[in-house]
Structure formats: C-alpha cells, structure tokens
KOLNU-372901 format. One line per field, with one value per residue (C-alpha): residue number from 1; chain; x, y, z. Coordinates in pm, 1 decimal, always signed. Each point is the difference from the previous one (the first is absolute). Example, Ala and Ser with C-alpha at 12.3 -4.5 7.8 and 13.67 -1.06 7.14 Angstrom:
<pts>
n (1 2)
chain (A A)
xx (+1230.0 +137.0)
yy (-450.0 +344.0)
zz (+780.0 -66.0)
</pts>
This chain:
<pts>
n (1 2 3 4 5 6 7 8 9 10 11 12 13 14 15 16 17 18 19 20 21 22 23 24 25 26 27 28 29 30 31 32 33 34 35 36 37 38 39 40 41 42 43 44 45 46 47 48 49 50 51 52 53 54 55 56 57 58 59 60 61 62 63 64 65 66 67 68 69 70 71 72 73 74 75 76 77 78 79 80 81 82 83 84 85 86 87 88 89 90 91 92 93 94 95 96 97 98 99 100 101 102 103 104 105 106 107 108 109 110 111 112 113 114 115 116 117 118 119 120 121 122 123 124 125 126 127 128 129 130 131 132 133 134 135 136 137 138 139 140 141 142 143 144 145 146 147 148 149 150 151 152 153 154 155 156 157 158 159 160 161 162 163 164 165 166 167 168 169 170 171 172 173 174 175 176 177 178 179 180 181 182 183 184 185 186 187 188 189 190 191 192 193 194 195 196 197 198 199 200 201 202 203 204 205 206 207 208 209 210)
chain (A A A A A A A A A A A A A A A A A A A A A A A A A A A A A A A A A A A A A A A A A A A A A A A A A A A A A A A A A A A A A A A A A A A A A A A A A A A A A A A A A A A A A A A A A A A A A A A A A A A A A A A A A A A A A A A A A A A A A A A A A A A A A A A A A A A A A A A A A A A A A A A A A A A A A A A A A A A A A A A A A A A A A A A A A A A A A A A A A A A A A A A A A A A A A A A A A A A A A A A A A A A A A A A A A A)
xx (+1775.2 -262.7 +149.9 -213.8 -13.7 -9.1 -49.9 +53.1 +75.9 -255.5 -322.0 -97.3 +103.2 -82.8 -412.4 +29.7 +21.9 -303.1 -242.7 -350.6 -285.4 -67.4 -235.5 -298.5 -219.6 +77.9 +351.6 +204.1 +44.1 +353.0 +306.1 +301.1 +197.7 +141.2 +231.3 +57.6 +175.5 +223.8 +327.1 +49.6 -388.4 -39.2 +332.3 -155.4 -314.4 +116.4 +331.7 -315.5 -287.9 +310.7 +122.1 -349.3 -43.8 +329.7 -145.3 -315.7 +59.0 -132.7 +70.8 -128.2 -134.8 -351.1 -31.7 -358.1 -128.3 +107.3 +226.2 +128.2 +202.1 +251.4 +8.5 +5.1 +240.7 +225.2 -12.9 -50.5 +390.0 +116.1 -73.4 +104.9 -332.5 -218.2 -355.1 -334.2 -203.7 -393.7 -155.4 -327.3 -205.4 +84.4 +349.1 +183.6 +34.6 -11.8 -208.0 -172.5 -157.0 -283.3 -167.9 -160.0 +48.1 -152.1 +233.2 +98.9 -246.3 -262.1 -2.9 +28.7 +275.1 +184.1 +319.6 +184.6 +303.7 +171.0 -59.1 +208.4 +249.3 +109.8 +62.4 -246.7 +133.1 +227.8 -23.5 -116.5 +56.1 -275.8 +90.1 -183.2 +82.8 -279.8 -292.6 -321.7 -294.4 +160.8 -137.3 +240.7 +222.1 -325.3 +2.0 +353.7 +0.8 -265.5 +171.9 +341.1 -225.2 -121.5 +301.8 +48.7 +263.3 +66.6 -18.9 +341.0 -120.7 -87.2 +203.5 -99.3 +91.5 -271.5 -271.6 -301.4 -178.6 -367.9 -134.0 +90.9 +386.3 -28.2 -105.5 +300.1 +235.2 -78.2 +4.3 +318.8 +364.9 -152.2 +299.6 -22.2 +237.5 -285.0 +24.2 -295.9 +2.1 +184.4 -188.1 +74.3 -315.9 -202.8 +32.6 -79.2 -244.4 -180.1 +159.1 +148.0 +373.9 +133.8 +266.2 -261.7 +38.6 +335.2 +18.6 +226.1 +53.3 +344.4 +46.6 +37.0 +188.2 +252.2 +382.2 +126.0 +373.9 +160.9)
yy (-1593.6 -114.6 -45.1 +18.1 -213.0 +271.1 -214.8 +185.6 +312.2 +98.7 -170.6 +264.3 -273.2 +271.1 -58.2 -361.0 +152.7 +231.6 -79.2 -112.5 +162.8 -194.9 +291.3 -27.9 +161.5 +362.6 -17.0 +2.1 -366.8 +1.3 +195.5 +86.0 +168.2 -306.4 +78.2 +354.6 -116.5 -237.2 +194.4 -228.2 -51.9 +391.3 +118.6 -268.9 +148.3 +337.8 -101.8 -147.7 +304.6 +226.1 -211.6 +9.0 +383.7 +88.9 +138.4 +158.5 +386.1 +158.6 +294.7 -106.7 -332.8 -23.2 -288.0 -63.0 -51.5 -232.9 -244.7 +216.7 +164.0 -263.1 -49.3 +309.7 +126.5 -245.2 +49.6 +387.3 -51.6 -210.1 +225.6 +342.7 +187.0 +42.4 -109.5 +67.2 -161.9 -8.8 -100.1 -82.8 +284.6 +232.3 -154.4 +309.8 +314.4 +248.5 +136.9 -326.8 -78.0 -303.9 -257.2 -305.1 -342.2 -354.7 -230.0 -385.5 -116.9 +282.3 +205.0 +371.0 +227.1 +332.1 +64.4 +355.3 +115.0 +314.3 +339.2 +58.9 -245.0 +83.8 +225.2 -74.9 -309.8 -144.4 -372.8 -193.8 -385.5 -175.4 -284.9 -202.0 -348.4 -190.0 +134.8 -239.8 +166.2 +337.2 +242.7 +151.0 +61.4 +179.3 +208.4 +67.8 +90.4 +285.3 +144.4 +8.7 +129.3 +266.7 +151.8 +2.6 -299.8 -264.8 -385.1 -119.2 -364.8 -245.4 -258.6 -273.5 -356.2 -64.0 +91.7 -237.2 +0.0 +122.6 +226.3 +324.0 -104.4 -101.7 +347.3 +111.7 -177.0 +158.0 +342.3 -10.3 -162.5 -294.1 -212.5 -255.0 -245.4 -274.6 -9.3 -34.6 -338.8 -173.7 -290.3 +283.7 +224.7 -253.0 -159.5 +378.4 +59.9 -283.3 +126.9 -332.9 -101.7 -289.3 +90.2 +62.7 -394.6 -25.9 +352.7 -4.4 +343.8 -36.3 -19.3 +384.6 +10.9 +296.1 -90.1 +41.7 +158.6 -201.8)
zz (+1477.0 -280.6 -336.0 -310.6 -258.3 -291.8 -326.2 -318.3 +21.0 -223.0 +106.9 +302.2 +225.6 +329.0 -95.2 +165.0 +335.7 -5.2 +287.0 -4.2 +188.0 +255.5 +176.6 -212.7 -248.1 +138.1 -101.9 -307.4 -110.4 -20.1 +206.2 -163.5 +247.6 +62.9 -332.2 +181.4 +298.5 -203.9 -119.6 -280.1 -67.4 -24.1 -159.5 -272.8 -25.4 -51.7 -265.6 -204.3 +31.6 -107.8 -277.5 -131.2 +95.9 -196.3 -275.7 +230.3 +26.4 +340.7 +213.9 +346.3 +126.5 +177.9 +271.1 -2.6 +492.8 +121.5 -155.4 -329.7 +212.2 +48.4 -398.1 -74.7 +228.6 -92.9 -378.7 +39.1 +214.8 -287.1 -236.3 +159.1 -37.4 +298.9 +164.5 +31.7 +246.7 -89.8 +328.3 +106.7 +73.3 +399.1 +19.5 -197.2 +213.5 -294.1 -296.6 -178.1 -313.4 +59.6 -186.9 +68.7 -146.6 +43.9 +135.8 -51.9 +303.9 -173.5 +276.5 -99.3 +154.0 -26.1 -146.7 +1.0 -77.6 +96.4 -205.9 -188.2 -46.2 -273.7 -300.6 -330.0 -253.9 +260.0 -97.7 +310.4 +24.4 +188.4 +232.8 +220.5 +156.0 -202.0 -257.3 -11.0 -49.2 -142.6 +242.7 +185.7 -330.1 -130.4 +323.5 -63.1 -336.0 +62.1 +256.8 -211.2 -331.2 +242.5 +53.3 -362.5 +43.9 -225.7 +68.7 -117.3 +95.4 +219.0 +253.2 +233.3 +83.7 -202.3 -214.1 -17.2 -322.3 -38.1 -189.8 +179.6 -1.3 -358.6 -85.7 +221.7 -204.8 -312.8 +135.7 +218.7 +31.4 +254.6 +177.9 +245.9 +123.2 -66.2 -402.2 -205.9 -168.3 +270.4 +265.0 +227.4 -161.3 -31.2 +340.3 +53.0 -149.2 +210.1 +312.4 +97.6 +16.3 -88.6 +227.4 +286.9 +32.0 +114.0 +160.9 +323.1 +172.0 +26.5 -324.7 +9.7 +326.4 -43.3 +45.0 +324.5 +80.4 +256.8)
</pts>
C-alpha cells in the first residue's frame, strides 16, 4: 500500500505524479492517468475542477475521444447532469455531425458527434484531458455551435498558454486544475516537469484492501 505525501492541501499536490512520455515524439509529452487510477489523486482533482466550476452553469458535459471521457464523466456524475461523448470520426453508430480539426502532433483528423444531441441553447461544458495547441476544442466548439448549443466553458488538467487558448480564456469560463500563474503553467508551458526528475511509478500505486 503506497501512501502519498499530500503537502498542502491547496497546492494541487496530485500534478507531482503525472508521467512523462517516455515513447517519443508521436505521443503526448506527458500522461496523467496516473492521477486517474489514484483514489485520493482523482477524488482531489475533481473536489478542485468543481470548486472552481461552482459558479459555471451547464446542462450536459462533453468528454472530448479519448481521454475527456474519464474527466468528464466524472465531473458530469458529480454534478448530476449527463454526457456527451464527441469521438473521433466512424466510432458512433448513429446520425453524426463532422468536422475536422488540426491536432497537437498537426496531423488532421475527424471528429463527430451524434445528431442531435441535444435541444437548441443547452449549455455544453467542454472537457478534455489536456488543451495545447487548441484544436480539438475548436473542433468541438463547432460541432456544439452547430446544434445551436452553447459553450458554457472549458475544463482540463491543464490549459497551456498560446495564443489560441488565450483567446479561449476571454471568451469562455476556462478551469484547469494547473492554475495560471503558478510554476505549474509555466513548467507547462515548456512541457517539462520538475517533478519528471524524481518521478517513481509507484508513486500512484492505488491502495490495496487486504
């Protein structure tokens, strides 16, 4: 049985055990499932997304393929409203909407999401696991402002900042457990840890009932 060393309970301790890439270029740079399978870790996450959601109106919560839907699911639960999956595009076996979007490697892909979902100015908060580049939010938000939805906001563990996201935060309620201003952003926004240095995996080991 690991136990953590929380510090503060304030300072987003559950970051620290986010995983590196160690697969190469093709891959994110960073994996935070690791704060997922964590009880503590995640239960953490979440009591801080909502505390900074509470005043955040929204109807329905969109997990954005693949990883959104674990944050979304989870705060769409905690909240009591439901979920929207928008998935990459032939993995939904019903009537789609479609766009396509560049992606953080700059690839471009296919998003859909299934039509209709809902009824016109249902506020729709967007979450995905991690925004860099912007592009799948863009993606998203034209397939919610299709359906004549509105985008409540915007969640992830955290929001790099460029010039798309910057634009983002002046148009919508942006939260991210990652806090602008913090040595969290800016290590960040230079996609490199401090933590990374002293990173075990078993640091994240979930508790075990014996």
């Amino acid at each position: 049985m690991t136990t953590l060393d929380k510090g503060p309970r304030d300072d987003r301790w559950y970051l620290n055990i986010m995983a590196p890439n160690t697969k190469g270029d093709k891959f994110a740079w960073l994996d935070p499932t690791s704060i997922y399978i964590n009880a503590e870790a995640f239960n953490d996450l979440l009591d801080d997304l909502l505390e900074d959601l509470k005043d955040v109106e929204f109807d329905v919560v969109a997990g954005l393929d693949a990883m959104g839907f674990v944050l979304g699911a989870a705060i769409a639960a905690r909240r009591g409203v439901g979920f929207l999956p928008i998935r990459k595009a032939g993995k939904l076996c019903v009537d789609t909407d479609k766009v396509s979007f560049g992606n953080y490697s700059g690839r471009t892909q296919d998003m859909e999401m299934r039509l209709p979902a809902f009824a016109p100015g249902t506020r729709v908060l967007l979450v995905d696991q991690w925004v860099e580049t912007g592009g799948t939010m863009d993606g998203s938000i034209r397939l919610i402002e299709r359906q004549k939805g509105v985008v409540a906001g915007m969640v992830a563990v955290a929001i790099e900042e460029n010039e798309r996201t910057d634009e983002y935060r002046k148009t919508y309620p942006c939260v991210s457990a990652v806090v602008q201003g913090s040595r969290w952003q800016a290590e960040c926004n230079s996609q490199s840890l401090s933590s990374f240095k002293t990173y075990k995996p078993e640091s994240a080991f979930p508790q075990t009932k014996r």
